[in-house]
Residue, then its C-alpha position, 0 to 999 in steps of 0.5 A: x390599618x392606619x388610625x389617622x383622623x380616628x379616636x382611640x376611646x379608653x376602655x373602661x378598665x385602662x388603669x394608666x392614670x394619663x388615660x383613664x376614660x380618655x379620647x385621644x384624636x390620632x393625628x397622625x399614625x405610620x410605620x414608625x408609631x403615632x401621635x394624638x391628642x387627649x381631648x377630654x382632660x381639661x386642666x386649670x388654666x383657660x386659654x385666655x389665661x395661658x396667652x397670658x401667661x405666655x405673653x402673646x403679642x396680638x396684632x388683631x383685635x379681640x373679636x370673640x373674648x369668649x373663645x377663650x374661656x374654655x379650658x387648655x386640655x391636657x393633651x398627654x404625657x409626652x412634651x408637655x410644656x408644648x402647645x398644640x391647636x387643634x383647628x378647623x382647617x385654615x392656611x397661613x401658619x408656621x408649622x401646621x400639619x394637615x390631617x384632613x381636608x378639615x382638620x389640621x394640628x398647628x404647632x407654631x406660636x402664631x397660631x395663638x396670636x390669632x385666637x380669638x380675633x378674626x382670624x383665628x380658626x372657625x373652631x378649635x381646642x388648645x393641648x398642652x402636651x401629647x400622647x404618643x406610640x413609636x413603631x408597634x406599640x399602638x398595635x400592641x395596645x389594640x391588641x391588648x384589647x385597652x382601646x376602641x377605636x372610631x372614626x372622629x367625629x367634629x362634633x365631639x371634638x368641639x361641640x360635645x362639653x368635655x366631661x361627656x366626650x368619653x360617653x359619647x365617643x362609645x355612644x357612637x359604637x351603640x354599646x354602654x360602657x357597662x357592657x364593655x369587658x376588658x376580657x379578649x375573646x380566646x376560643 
């Protein structure tokens, strides 16, 4: 089962603090393990802020300074000093990696150059950091019955306010999280 452009929703009783009521975007998933981003951990600096601090170069001007208010999220625990964007799909950057015929993640620095002006992506979320799996170790956590795992959703991810991205992530599978047991079904 390839988990690409799926989210994978903590269940209630994970207890490792990285993803604790976490949704993490799986943007990419193969034979040698899988890679995501936590998009409901929002950290202490907008990306207005952290385009600062990083000295971007624009050459655009500013067109939509309010994109930039919304947080940078902690995107996992594995390389955390990198920045991943998150966008709608638009063409033309160094290092972007195509996950549907709307999304794709982009890696490279001249992506956040464009954030905020015209030709920034119509929609996107900037991670600091990812989580990932090598080869079997998702499917050993799936079987661990620690992760629900759905479809993405668009919406969620840019346009459901971060604090109730975990609710509404399990809203989509009809079930409370109350009712959801950590206990695995053995007959």
């Amino acid at each position: 089962m390839n988990l690409t452009n799926h989210f994978l929703v903590a269940m209630p009783t994970m207890e490792d603090p990285n993803f604790k009521h976490s949704v993490i975007y799986v943007c990419e998933h193969n034979d040698e393990g899988a890679m995501g981003i936590i998009i409901n951990q929002p950290i202490e600096i907008s990306i207005a802020d952290m385009l600062e601090q990083i000295d971007i170069e624009r050459t655009l001007p500013l067109v939509d300074p309010l994109s930039l208010e919304y947080p940078v999220l902690n995107g996992g625990p594995v390389a955390e000093d990198r920045g991943f964007v998150l966008h709608t799909l638009q063409a033309g950057y160094d290092s972007t990696i195509t996950i549907t015929p709307q999304l794709a993640v982009t890696t490279s620095l001249d992506i956040l150059a464009q954030l905020g002006t015209q030709q920034a992506p119509q929609k996107f979320i900037v991670a600091l950091g990812y989580a990932g799996w090598d080869e079997g170790q998702l499917e050993q956590e799936l079987a661990d019955n620690n992760w629900l795992t759905i479809e993405a959703n668009n919406t969620i991810i840019f346009s459901t306010p971060i604090d109730q991205r975990w609710q509404q992530a399990i809203a989509i599978l009809g079930v409370s999280p109350a009712n959801l047991s950590s206990d695995i079904g053995h007959a």
